[in-house]
Every structure is written in structure tokens, then in C-alpha cells.
N, C-alpha and C positions, 0 to 999 in steps of 0.2 A: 662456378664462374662468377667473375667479378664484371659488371657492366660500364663502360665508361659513362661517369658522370660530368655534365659540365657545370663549371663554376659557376657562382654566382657573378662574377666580375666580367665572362663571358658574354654572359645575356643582358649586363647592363651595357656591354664595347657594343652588344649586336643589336639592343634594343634605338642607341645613341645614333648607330650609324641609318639603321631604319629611318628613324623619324629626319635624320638630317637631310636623308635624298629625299623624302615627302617635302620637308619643307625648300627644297632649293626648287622641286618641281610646282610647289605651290607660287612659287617667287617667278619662276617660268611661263607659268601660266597666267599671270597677272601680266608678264612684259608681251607677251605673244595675242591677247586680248586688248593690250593699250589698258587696264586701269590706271596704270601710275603716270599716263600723262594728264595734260592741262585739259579740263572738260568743261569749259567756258560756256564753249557755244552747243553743248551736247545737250537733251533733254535728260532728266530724272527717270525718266520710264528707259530710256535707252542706256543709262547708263547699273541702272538695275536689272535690266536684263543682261547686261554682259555677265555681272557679278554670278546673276544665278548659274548661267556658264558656265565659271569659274569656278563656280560652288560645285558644280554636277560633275564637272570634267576630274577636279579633286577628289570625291567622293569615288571615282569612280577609280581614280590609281591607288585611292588606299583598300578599297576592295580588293586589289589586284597585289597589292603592295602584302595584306593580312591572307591572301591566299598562299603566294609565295613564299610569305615569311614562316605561316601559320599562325598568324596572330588571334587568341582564343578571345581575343577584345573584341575585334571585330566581325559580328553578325547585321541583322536586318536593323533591329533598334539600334545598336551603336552607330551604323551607316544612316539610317535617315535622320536620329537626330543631329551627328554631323554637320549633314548636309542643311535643315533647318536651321539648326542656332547658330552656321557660320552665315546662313544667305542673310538673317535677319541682322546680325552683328555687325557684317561690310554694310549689309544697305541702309542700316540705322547709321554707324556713323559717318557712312559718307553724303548721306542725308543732314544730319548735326555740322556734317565741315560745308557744308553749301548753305546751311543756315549761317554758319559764324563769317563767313569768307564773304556773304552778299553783306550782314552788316557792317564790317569791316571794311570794306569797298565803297560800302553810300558813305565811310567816316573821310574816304580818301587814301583807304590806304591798301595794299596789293595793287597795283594799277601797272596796267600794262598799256607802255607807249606803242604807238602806231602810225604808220603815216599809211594813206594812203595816194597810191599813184594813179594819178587820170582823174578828170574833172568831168567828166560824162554826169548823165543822168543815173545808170549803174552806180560810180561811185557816190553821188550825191544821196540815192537813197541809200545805200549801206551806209554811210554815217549817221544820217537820220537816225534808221533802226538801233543801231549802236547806242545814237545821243537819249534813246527812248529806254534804252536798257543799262540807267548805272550800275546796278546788280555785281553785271557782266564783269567791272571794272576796269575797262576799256577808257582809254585818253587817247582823242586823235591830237597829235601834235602838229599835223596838216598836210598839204597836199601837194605834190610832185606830179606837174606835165608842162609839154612844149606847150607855146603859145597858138591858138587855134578859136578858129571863127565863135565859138561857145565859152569863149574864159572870160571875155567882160562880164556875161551873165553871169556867171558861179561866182565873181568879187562880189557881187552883191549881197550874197548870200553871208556874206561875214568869216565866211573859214577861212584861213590864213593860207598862203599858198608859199609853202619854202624853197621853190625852184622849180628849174627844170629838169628832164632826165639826165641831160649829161652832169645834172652838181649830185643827182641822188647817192652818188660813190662818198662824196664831200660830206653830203650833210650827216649819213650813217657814222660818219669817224666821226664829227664832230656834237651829234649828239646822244642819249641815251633811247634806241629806238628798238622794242621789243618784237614787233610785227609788222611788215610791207604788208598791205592789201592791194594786189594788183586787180584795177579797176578801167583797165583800157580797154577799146572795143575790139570785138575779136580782127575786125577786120584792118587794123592798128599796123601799122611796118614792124611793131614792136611785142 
């Protein structure tokens, strides 16, 4: 009796297609966790902890991926170092791009425009906070509301006030504005 053998051109199509659903599940798991958006205002501890997440939840389909497959790579040391020198790898360099992106930011440059709407005490400290944090790389480009018993007081303050609600449709077309901060009080018509 002759046994079927398979190719070697086999197990590299079956090895290719393996890793390709790992990696589109890896790509998955980072959109379903939010890593690949903007983490401005997230902390370092929170955004390292997602990773580890990430790390674990991956770890734990390619467990299931080298069960299925039979993949003779994957045991207890292949799976936990994995899972260690990838949690270290994302969290070092997304630690490294929060280090270059904050110096980059105090040069002036990534900066995300904003205006914020409502002139309240609310929005008056979130700009504060903001103007406390260039890091962040935040630029308010100023502030949208109707006129109301409390707006002589905030002119004083020096922020620039570029309309009212009904121009806020106008001034969007008309300028480069990356983030509304709606800063009205709850109790607002609006």
C-alpha cells in the first residue's frame, strides 16, 4: 500500500492561508477594541490595558487556530511567549509614538482644530484643561453660542467667539474644524 503524501506546495497554500485568517482576526480585534483610533484623551494605563486584551484574546485564537490546524509550533512556551513579546512590543511602541506625537505637538504640529459650543462655566473649564495640556495637541479655534445674560463675562476672558448657533453650519464649511465640543447646559433648548 502506497500512502497519500502531501506536497510540500500544500502545506505552504495551508500554512499562508493559516496565518492570513490569524492576521485578519488580529486586524479585527484591534478594530473591535478601538486601538487604531485617536487616544488623545485616553490615559497610558487604559490604553495598555486594552492591548493586553488584544494580546490575550489573540493568543488565545491561535491556540485554537494550532489546535484545529495541528500546528506542532504551537504549545505552552510558543503561546506565552507570544503573548509576552507581542503585549511588550504594542505597548513599547505605542508608548515611543505618544513620546514622538507629544514632542511633535509642543513643535506645533499634528494639531487638531476644535471649536467648542456654549460659553457656560462647563465649557470655559474644558478649554482651560485643554489650554493646560499642549501635549494633547489640541487648538481651540473658538467658541459658538447665542447671546445670553453670561457672554459679556466670557469676552473678557479673551477667547474669540466665532458666532452663533444658527452660523455653526457656515463657519464648519468655511473653516478647517476637526472637533465640536458640545458644551451647553443640559437644561439648553438645544
Amino acid at each position: 500500500h502506497s500512502f497519500p503524501t502531501r506536497r510540500s506546495s500544500d502545506l505552504k497554500i495551508h500554512n499562508f492561508l493559516v496565518i492570513g485568517l490569524l492576521f485578519l482576526s488580529w486586524q479585527l480585534i484591534f478594530y473591535v477594541v478601538g486601538i487604531h483610533r485617536s487616544r488623545r484623551l485616553g490615559s497610558r494605563a487604559q490604553e495598555s490595558f486594552d492591548i493586553l486584551k488584544v494580546t490575550t484574546i489573540a493568543t488565545f485564537l491561535l491556540l485554537v487556530a494550532g489546535f484545529i490546524f495541528k500546528m506542532d509550533i504551537v504549545n505552552k512556551t510558543f503561546l506565552f511567549t507570544f503573548w509576552g513579546v507581542s503585549s511588550l512590543l504594542l505597548i513599547g511602541s505605542r508608548l515611543l509614538l505618544r513620546y514622538v506625537l507629544k514632542k511633535a505637538r509642543l513643535k506645533g504640529h499634528n494639531l487638531r482644530h476644535m471649536i467648542i459650543v456654549g460659553t457656560g462655566e462647563r465649557s470655559k473649564k474644558f478649554a482651560e484643561k485643554i489650554c493646560q495640556r499642549p501635549e494633547l495637541g489640541y487648538h481651540i479655534a473658538g467658541f459658538v453660542d447665542d447671546p445670553w445674560k453670561g457672554l459679556e463675562q466670557f469676552k473678557s476672558t479673551g477667547w474669540k467667539i466665532l458666532g452663533n448657533l444658527d452660523q455653526l453650519q457656515e463657519i464648519l464649511k468655511h473653516q478647517v474644524i476637526d472637533e465640536v465640543i458640545i458644551g451647553l447646559p443640559m437644561k439648553s433648548k438645544y
